[in-house]
C-alpha positions as a printed Julia matrix, in Angstrom:
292×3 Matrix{Float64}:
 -17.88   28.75   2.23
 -15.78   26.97  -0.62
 -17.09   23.87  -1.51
 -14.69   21.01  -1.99
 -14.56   18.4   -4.66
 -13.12   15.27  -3.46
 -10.51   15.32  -6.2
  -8.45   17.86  -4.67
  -7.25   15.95  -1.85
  -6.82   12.03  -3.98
  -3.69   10.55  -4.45
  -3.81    9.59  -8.26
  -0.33    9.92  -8.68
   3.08   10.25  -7.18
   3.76   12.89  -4.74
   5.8    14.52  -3.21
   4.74   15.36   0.37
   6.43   18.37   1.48
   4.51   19.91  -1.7
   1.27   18.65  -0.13
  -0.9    21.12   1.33
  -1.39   21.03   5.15
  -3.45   24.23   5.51
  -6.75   24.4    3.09
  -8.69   27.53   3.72
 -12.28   27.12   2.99
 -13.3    31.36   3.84
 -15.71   29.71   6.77
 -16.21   30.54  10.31
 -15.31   28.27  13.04
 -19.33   28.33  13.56
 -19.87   28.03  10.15
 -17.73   24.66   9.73
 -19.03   23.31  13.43
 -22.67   23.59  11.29
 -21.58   22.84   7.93
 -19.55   19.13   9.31
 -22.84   18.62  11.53
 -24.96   18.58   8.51
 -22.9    16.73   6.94
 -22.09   14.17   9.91
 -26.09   13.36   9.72
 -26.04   12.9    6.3
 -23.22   10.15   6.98
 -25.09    9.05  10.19
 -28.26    8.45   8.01
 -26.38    6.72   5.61
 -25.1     4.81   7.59
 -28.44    3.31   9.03
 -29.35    2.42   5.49
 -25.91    0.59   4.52
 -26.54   -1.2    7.67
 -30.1    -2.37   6.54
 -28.85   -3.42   2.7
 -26.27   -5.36   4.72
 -23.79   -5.94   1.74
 -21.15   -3.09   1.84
 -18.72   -2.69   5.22
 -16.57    0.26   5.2
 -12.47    0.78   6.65
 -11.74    4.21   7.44
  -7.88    4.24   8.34
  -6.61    7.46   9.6
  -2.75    7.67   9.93
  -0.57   11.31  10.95
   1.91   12.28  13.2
   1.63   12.68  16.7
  -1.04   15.33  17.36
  -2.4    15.74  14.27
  -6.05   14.95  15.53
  -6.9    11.66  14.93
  -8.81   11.38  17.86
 -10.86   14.41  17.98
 -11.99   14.08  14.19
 -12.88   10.38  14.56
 -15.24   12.0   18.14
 -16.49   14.83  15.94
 -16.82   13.45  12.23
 -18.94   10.12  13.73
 -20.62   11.34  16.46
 -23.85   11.17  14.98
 -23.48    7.87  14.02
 -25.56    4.95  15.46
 -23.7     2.79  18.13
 -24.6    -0.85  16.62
 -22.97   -0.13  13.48
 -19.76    2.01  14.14
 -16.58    0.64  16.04
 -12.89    2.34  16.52
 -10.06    0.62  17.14
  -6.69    2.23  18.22
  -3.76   -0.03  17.07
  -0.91    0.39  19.86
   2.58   -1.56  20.34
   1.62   -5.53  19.29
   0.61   -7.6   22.88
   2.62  -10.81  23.25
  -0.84  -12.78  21.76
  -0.85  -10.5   18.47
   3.27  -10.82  18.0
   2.21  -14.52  18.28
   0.96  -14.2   14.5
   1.57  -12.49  11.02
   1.47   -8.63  11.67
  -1.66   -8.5    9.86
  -3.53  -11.16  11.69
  -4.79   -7.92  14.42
  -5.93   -6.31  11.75
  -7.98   -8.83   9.82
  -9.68   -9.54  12.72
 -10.73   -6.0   13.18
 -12.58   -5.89  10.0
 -16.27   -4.76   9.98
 -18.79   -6.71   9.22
 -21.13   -6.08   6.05
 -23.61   -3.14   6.96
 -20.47   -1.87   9.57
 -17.92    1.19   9.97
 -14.76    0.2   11.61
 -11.9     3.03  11.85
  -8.58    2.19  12.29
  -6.84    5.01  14.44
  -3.58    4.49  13.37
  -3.51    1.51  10.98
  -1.4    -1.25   9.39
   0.64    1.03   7.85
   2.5     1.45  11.12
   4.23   -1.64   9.65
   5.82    0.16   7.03
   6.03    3.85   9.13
   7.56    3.33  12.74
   9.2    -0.15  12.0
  10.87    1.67   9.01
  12.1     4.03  11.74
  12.69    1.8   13.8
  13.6    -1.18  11.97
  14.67   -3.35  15.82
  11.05   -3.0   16.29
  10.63   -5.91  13.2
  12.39   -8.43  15.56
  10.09   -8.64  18.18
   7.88  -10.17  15.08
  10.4   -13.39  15.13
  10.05  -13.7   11.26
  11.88  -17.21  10.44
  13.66  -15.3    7.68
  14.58  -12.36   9.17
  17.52  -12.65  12.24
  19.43   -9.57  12.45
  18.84   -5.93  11.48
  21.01   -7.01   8.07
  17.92   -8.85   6.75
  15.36   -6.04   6.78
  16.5    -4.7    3.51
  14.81   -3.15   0.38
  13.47   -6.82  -0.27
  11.85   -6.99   2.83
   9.78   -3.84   2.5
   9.36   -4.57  -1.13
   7.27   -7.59   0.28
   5.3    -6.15   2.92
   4.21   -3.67   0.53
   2.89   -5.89  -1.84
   1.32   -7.58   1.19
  -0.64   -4.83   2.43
  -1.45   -4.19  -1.36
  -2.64   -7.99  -1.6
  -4.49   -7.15   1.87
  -6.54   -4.32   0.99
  -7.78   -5.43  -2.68
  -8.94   -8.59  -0.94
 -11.01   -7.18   1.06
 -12.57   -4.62  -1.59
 -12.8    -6.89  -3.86
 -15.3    -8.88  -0.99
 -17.11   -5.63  -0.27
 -15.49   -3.21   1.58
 -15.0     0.6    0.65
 -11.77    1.43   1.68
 -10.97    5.23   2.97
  -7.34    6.09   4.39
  -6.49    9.49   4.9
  -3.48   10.9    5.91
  -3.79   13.93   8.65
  -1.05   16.29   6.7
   0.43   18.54  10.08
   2.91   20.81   9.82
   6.3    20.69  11.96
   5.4    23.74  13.12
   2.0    23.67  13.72
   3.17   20.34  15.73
   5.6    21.87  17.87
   2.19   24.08  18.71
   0.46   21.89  19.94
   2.66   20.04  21.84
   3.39   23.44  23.57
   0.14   23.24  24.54
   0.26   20.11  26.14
   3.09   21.26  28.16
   1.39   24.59  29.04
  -2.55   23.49  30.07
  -2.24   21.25  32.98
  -5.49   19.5   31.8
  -3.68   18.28  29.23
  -0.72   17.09  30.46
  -2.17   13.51  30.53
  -1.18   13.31  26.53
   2.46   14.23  27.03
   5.14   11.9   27.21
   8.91   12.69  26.38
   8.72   10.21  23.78
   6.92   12.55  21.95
   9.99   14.66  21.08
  12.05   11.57  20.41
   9.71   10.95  17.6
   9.73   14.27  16.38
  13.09   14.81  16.09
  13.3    12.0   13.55
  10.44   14.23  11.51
  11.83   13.62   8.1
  12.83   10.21   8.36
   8.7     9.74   9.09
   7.82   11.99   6.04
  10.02   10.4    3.75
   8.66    6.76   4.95
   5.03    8.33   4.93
   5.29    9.58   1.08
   7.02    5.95  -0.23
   3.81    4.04   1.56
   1.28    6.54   0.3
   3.19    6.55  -3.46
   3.28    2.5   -3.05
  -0.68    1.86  -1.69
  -2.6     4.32  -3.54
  -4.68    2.47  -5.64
  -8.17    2.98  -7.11
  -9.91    0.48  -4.82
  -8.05    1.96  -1.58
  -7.26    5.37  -2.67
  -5.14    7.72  -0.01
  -6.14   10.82   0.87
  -3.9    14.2    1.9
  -5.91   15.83   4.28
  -4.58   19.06   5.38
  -4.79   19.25   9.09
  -3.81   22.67  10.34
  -7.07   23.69  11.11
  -8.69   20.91  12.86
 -12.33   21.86  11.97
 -11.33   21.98   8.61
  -9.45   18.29   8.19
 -12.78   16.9   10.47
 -15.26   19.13   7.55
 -13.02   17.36   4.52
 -12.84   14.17   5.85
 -16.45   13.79   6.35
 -17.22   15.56   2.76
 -15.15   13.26   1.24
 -16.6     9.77   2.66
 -20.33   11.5    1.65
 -19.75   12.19  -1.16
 -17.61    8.71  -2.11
 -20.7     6.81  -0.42
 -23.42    8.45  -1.98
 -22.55    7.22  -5.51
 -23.28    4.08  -4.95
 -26.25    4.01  -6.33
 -27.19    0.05  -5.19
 -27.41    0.98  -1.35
 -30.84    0.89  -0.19
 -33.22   -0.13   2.13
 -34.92   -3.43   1.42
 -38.03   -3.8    0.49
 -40.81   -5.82   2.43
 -41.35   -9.6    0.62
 -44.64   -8.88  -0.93
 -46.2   -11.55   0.95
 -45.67   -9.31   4.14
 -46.47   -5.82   2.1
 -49.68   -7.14   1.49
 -50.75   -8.09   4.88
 -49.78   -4.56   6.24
 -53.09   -3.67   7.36
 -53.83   -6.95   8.71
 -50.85   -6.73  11.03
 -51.82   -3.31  11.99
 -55.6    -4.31  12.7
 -54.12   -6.92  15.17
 -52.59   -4.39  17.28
 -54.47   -2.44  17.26
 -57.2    -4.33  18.85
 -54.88   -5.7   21.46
């Protein structure tokens, strides 16, 4: 099996996405990348318990594609081995009345995770820059004191929320939390697959809705808005990352290699150590109960 180096799949630089890869053959098995993201997936999961015990790092994972791409299947797969208390996923739908009652970040700040914590946005606040650029009628339900008509969502205005979400995310690294935000590269074709398959397996039917190929027909409008916000937000403290997602076992198999690997560098996580007051009694503690 080819092993990966997390470089591959960075945004560093501008891009251009149609001449990003969304297929990344890794000359595995199915079986052999079920075992190989399992191994890996405890590796995370035991990290995790430690980060959780130094109680100083939180970690974002945002996850953003089009419509099938997998989100929710990798998220099930990549952190199932995870423990409960300190993993939490939150899906990020059309804004409730209380939510469009404040800034269009306020949902999302209040999602955070705690230090010690995973949280995973599944779909993220960069559907403020993706489907309200598509849909730019969506930004009035917002009621933005400067903004009245469809004229005043100009170049200036995303100029602005851009440098927002910028502002956002190297607030919150610079506080302590490692920032991950991949981008599930699918195919149009590969798309059209699987909604085919929704259409064709009555058990799946349940994920359909004609909406589905309203969206798609405006495919390029969504890839050219998805390459300006991934151009505009890469940065060094919330790098993006293409992940091609063709293969589904393959995107969940990067995705988890590349958190690892980021995670294990930092060298400062570990478990705390017992005050030395309490070290010393150790055998004292264990006397008494053992003669309970």
């Amino acid at each position: 099996m080819k092993t990966i180096d997390v470089n591959d799949f960075k945004i560093t630089s501008k891009i251009k996405l149609n001449e990003q890869p969304s297929s990344y053959p890794l000359d595995a098995t199915k079986e052999n990348l079920k075992e190989a993201l399992q191994f890996v997936s405890k590796k995370l999961g035991k990290l995790q318990n430690t980060m959780y015990a130094h109680d100083k790092y939180a970690v974002l994972v945002c996850i953003q594609g089009m419509d099938t791409s997998g989100k929710d299947s990798l998220i099930r797969e990549v952190f199932k081995n995870f423990n409960a208390r300190g993993v939490i996923s939150h899906s990020f739908k059309v804004p409730t009345d209380l939510e469009l009652g404040h800034d269009y970040l306020w949902r999302h700040y209040i999602a955070l995770p705690e230090r010690g914590k995973f949280a995973i946005f599944n779909r993220t606040h960069y559907e403020n820059v993706l489907v309200t650029r598509v849909h730019p009628n969506y930004i009035l339900n917002e009621k933005i004191p400067s903004v009245n008509s469809i004229d005043d969502i100009n170049d200036e205005f995303w100029d602005k929320r851009f440098e927002q979400i910028n502002n956002f995310e190297k607030h919150i690294a610079e506080n302590g939390t490692i920032i991950f935000k991949f981008y599930l590269n699918l195919s149009k074709d590969e798309q059209r697959n699987r909604l085919l398959r929704r259409l064709n397996k009555k058990e799946k039917h349940w994920k359909f809705s004609p909406d589905d190929l309203k969206e798609r027909a405006l495919w390029d409008k969504y890839q050219e808005c998805y390459e300006d916000a991934i151009n505009r937000t890469s940065k060094p403290h919330a790098p993006w990352y293409n992940i091609p997602a063709n293969d589904k076992a393959t995107a969940r198999y990067i995705v988890a290699k590349i958190m690892y690997d980021t995670l294990s560098k930092y060298t400062d996580i570990q478990e705390p150590e017992l005050d030395d007051k309490v070290k010393a009694n150790l055998d004292e503690y264990i006397k008494q109960l053992n003669n309970e």
